[in-house]
C-alpha positions as CSV (number, residue, x, y, z in Angstrom):
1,X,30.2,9.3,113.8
2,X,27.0,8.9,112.2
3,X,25.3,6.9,114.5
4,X,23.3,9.8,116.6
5,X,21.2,10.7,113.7
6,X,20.6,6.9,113.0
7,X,19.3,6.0,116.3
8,X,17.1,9.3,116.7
9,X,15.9,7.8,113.1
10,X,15.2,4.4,114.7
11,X,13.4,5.9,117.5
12,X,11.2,7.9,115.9
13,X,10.1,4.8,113.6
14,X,9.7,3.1,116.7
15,X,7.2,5.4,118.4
16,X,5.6,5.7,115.2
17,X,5.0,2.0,114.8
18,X,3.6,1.8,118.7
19,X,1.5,5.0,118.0
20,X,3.0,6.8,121.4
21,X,5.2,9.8,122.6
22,X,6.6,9.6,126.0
23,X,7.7,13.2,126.5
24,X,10.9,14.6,126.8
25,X,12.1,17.5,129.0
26,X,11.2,20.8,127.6
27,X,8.8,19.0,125.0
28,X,5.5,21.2,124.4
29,X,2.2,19.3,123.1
30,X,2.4,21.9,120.1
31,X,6.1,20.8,119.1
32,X,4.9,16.9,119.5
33,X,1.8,17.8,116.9
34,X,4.3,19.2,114.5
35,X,6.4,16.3,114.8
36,X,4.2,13.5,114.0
37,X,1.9,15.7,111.7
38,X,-1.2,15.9,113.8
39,X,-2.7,18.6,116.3
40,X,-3.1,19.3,119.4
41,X,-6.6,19.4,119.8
42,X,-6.6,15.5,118.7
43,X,-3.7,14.9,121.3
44,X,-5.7,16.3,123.8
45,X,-8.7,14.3,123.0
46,X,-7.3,11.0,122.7
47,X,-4.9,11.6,125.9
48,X,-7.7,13.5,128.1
49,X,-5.9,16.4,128.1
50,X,-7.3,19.1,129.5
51,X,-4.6,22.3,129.5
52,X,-2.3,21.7,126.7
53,X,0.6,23.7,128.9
54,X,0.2,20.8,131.8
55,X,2.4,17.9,130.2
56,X,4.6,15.4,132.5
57,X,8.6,14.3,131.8
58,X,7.5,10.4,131.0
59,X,4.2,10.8,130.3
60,X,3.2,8.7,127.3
61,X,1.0,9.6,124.5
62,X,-1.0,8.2,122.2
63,X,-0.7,9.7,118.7
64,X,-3.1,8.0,116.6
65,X,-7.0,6.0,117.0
66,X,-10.0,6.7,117.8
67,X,-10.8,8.2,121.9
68,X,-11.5,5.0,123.8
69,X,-14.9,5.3,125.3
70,X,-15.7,2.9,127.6
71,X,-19.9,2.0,127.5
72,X,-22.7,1.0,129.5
73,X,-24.9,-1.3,127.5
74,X,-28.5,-2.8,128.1
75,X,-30.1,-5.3,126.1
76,X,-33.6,-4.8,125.3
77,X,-34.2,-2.7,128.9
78,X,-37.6,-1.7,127.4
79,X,-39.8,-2.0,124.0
80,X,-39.5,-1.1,121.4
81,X,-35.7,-0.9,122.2
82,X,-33.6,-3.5,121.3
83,X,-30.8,-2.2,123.0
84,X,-29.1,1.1,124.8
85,X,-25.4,2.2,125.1
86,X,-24.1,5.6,127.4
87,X,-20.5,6.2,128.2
88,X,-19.1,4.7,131.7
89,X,-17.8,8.4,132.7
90,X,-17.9,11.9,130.7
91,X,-15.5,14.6,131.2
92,X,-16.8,18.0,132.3
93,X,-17.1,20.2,129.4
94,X,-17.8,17.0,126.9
95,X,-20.8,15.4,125.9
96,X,-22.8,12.2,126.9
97,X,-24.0,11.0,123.9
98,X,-26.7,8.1,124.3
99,X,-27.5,5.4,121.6
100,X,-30.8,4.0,120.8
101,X,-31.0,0.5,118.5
102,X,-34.8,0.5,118.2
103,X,-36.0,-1.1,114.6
104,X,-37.5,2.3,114.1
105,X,-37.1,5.8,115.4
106,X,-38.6,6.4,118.6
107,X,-39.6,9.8,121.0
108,X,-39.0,10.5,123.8
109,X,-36.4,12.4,125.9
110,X,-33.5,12.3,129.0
111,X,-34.0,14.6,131.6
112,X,-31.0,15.3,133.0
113,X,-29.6,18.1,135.6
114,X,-32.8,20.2,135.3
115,X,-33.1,20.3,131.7
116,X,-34.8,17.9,128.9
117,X,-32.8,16.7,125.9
118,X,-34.8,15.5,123.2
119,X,-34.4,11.8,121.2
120,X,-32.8,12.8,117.8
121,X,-32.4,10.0,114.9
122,X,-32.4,7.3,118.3
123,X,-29.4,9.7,120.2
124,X,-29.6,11.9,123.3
125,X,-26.8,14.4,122.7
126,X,-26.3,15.2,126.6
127,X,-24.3,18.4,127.0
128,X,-22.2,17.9,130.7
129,X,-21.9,21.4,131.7
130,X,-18.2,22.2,132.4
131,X,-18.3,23.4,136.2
132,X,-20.9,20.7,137.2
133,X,-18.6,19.1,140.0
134,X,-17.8,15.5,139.8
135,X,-20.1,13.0,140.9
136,X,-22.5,9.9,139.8
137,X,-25.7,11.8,138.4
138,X,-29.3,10.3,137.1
139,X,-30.4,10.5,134.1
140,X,-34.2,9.7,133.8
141,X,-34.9,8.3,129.8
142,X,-39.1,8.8,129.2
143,X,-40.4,6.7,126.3
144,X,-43.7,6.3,125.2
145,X,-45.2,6.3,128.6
146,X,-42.3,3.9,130.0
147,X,-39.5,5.3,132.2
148,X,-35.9,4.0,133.0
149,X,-33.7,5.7,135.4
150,X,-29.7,5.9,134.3
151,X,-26.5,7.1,136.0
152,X,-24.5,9.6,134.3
153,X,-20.6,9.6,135.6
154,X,-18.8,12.9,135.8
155,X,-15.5,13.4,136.3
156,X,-12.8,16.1,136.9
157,X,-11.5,18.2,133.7
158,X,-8.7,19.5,135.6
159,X,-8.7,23.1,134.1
160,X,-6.2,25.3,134.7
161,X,-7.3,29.1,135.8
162,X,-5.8,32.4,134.3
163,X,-6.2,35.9,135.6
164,X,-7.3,38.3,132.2
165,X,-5.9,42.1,132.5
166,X,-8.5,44.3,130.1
167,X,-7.7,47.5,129.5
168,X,-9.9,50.0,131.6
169,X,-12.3,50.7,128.3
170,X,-13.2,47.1,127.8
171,X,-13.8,46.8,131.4
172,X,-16.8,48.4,131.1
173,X,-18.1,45.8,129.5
174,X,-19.0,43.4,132.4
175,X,-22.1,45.1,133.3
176,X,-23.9,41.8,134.3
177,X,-27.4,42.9,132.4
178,X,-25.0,43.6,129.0
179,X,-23.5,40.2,129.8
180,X,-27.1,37.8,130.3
181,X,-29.1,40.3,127.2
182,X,-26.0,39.8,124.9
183,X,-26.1,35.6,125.4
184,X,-30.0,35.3,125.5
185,X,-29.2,37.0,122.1
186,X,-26.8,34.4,121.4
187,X,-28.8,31.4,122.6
188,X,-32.0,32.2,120.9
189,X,-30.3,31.9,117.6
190,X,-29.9,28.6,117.8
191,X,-33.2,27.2,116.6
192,X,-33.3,23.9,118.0
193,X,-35.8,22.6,115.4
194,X,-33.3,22.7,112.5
195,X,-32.4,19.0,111.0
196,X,-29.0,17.8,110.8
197,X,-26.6,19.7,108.4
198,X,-23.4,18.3,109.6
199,X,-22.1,14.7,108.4
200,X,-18.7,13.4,109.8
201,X,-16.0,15.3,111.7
202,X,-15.8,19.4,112.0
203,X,-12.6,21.2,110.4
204,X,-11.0,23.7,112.1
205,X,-12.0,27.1,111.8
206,X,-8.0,28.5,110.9
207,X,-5.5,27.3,109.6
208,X,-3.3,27.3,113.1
209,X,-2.4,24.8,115.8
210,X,-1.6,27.7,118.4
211,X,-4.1,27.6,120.8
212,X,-3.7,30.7,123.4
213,X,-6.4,29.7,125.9
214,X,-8.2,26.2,125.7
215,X,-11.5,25.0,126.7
216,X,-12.4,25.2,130.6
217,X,-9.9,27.4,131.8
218,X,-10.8,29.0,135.0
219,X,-11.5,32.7,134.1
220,X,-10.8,35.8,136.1
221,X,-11.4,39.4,135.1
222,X,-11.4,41.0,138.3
223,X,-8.5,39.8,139.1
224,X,-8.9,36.6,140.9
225,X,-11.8,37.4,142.9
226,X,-14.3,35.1,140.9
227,X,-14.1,32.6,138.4
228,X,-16.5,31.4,134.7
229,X,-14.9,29.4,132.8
230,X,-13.6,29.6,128.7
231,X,-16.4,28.3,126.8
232,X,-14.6,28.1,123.3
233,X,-11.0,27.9,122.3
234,X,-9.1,30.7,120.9
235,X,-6.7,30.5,118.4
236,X,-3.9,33.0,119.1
237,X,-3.5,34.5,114.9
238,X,-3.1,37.7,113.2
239,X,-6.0,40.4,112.4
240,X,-7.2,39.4,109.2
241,X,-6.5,35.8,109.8
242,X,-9.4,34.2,107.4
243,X,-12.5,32.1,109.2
244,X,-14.2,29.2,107.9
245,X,-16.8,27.3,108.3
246,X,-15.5,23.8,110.2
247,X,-19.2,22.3,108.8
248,X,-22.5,22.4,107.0
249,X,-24.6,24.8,108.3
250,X,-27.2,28.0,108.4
251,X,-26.1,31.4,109.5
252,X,-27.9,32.4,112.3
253,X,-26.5,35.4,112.9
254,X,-24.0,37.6,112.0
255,X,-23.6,40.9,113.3
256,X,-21.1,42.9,116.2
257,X,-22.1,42.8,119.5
258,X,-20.3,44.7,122.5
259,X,-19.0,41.9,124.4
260,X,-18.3,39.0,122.0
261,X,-17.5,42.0,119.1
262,X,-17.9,40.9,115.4
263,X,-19.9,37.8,115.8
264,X,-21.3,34.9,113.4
265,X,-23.0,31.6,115.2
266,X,-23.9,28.2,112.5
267,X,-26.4,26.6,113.6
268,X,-25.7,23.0,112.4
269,X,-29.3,21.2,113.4
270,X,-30.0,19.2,116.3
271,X,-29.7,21.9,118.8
272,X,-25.4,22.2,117.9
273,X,-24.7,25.9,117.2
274,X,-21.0,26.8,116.8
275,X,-19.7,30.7,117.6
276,X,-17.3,32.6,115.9
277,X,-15.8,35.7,118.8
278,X,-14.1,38.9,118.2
279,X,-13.8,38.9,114.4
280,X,-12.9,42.2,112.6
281,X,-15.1,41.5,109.5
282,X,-17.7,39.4,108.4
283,X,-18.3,37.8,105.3
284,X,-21.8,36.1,106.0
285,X,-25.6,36.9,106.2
286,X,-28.1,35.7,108.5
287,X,-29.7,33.0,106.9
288,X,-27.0,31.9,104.5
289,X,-26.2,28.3,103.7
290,X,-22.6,27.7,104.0
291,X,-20.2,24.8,103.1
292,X,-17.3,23.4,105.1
293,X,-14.6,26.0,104.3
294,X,-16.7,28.5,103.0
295,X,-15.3,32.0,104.3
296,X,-17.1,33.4,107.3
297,X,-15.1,36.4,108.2
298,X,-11.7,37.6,109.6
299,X,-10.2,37.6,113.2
300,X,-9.8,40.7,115.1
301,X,-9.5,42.0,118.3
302,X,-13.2,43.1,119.1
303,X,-15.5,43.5,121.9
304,X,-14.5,41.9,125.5
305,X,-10.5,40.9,124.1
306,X,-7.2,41.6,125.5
307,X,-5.5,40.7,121.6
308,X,-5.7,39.4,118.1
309,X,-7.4,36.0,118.5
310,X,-10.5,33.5,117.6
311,X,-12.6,32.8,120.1
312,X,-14.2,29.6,118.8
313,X,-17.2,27.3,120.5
314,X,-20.1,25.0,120.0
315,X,-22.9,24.5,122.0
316,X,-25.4,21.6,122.5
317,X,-28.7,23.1,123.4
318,X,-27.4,26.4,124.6
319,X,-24.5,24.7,126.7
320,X,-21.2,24.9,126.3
321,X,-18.9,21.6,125.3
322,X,-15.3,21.3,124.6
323,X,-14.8,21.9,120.6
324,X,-11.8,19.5,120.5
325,X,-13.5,15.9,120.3
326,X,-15.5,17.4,117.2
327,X,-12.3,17.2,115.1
328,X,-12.1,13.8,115.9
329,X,-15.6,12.8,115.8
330,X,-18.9,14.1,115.6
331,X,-21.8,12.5,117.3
């Protein structure tokens, strides 16, 4: 009679003890979080996950761990390096991140898909743009006069694509010259030049595991007849839902704008900036020095939304990267 609640008992501990989840019929990646006290975000990471709505009957999970990041590695491929490791493949959207063992720093930078990324404490922090299509892409390191020419993997995200409706008066708002002067706005507050601020993995911003749109998605406002793509993730909470800072960082700005509404972007040094969407209220200056969980302001429903929600995103020298892996850890 009792033995139902026994068994379910001895399959949980078993799961737990492999550190998977082989999902069920009618299972949703937010009900697994819940059940063994994680978040989604750090199931997507660790499984690849792209669109947390897309889960297969059978597929198994990992729960637990680090991502598993398969590397290239060279030994001593030119003075003063003593060695260099890249990831095998990145995901679009992510980041590339290159390691330098040199006895001390070294200059220099990757050039890679028309833009140069500096050396930084002996790491390239390589942004892959999230529509860059899928291919095998070079990746040319210059250091102190010498040259060495890699290959950067890219492989498929598999985003979904949603359709927005906005109301006619928020329409109004994608005027492309409002769109490009609002994120050279954007962009040229992040002052590359700033020195590290952040040390180990980024909090979330809320205190809520329900994401309503996640990094990547395929984006529509004219319904369907051209696509961008979701650079952040929003978090589907209340008006007034409190925002805080997920790291150490400078406020580089914090005012409305029409398209992104009440806005606040950190820059965290290195050329990582993270953006705060939409928010009804702020609670920070430009130029303020925040904490991790220091208040930043509250969600709202402000310039180019169709709801309550944070709209949340960090950005590697201007572009774009899924915020997820950040929670898990930081480069």
């Amino acid at each position: 009679m009792h033995r139902w609640p026994f068994l379910l008992f001895l399959l949980l501990a078993l799961a737990l003890a492999q550190n998977t989840h082989t999902v069920q019929p009618g299972e949703t990646l937010y009900r697994i979080a819940q059940r063994y006290n994680t978040t989604v975000e750090a199931l997507q990471v660790l499984n690849n996950i792209s669109d947390p709505t897309r889960l297969q009957v059978g597929q198994v999970l990992r729960l637990g761990g680090s991502p598993e990041v398969a590397r290239h590695r060279l030994v001593r491929p030119l003075p003063p390096l003593e060695a260099l490791e890249w990831p095998r493949q990145t995901l679009q959207g992510h980041l590339a991140v290159l390691r330098l063992q040199a006895p001390q720093a070294v200059e220099g930078s990757v050039h890679f898909w028309g833009s140069r990324y500096p050396i930084q404490q002996n790491r390239v922090l390589l942004p892959v743009p999230a529509l860059q299509a899928p291919g095998v892409y070079p990746a040319l390191l210059q250091l102190e006069g010498q040259r060495l020419r890699l290959e950067v993997r890219v492989v498929a995200g598999n985003y979904g694509r949603y359709v927005l409706q906005l109301p006619p008066e928020r329409q109004a708002l994608l005027v492309p010259e409002r769109l490009r002067a609002e994120r050279q706005r954007v962009l040229a507050a992040c002052n590359p030049q700033e020195p590290q601020h952040w040390q180990g993995p980024f909090r979330r911003p809320v205190q809520s595991q329900r994401i309503t749109d996640p990094f990547g998605t395929r984006r529509s406002y004219d319904g369907g007849a051209s696509y961008g793509y979701h650079e952040g993730i929003d978090y589907g909470v209340p008006e007034g839902t409190p925002v805080y800072a997920p790291a150490p960082g400078v406020v580089a700005l914090a005012e409305k704008l029409e398209v992104r509404g009440g806005a606040v972007v950190l820059n965290h040094g290195l050329g990582v900036c993270s953006g705060y969407w939409h928010l009804s209220r702020l609670a920070v200056e430009p130029g303020q020095r925040v904490r991790p969980g220091e208040l930043l302001g509250y969600s709202g429903n402000t310039g180019l939304s169709n709801g309550p929600h944070l709209h949340f995103e960090i950005r590697v020298h201007g572009v774009p990267t899924n915020p997820a892996p950040w929670y898990l850890e930081a480069p």
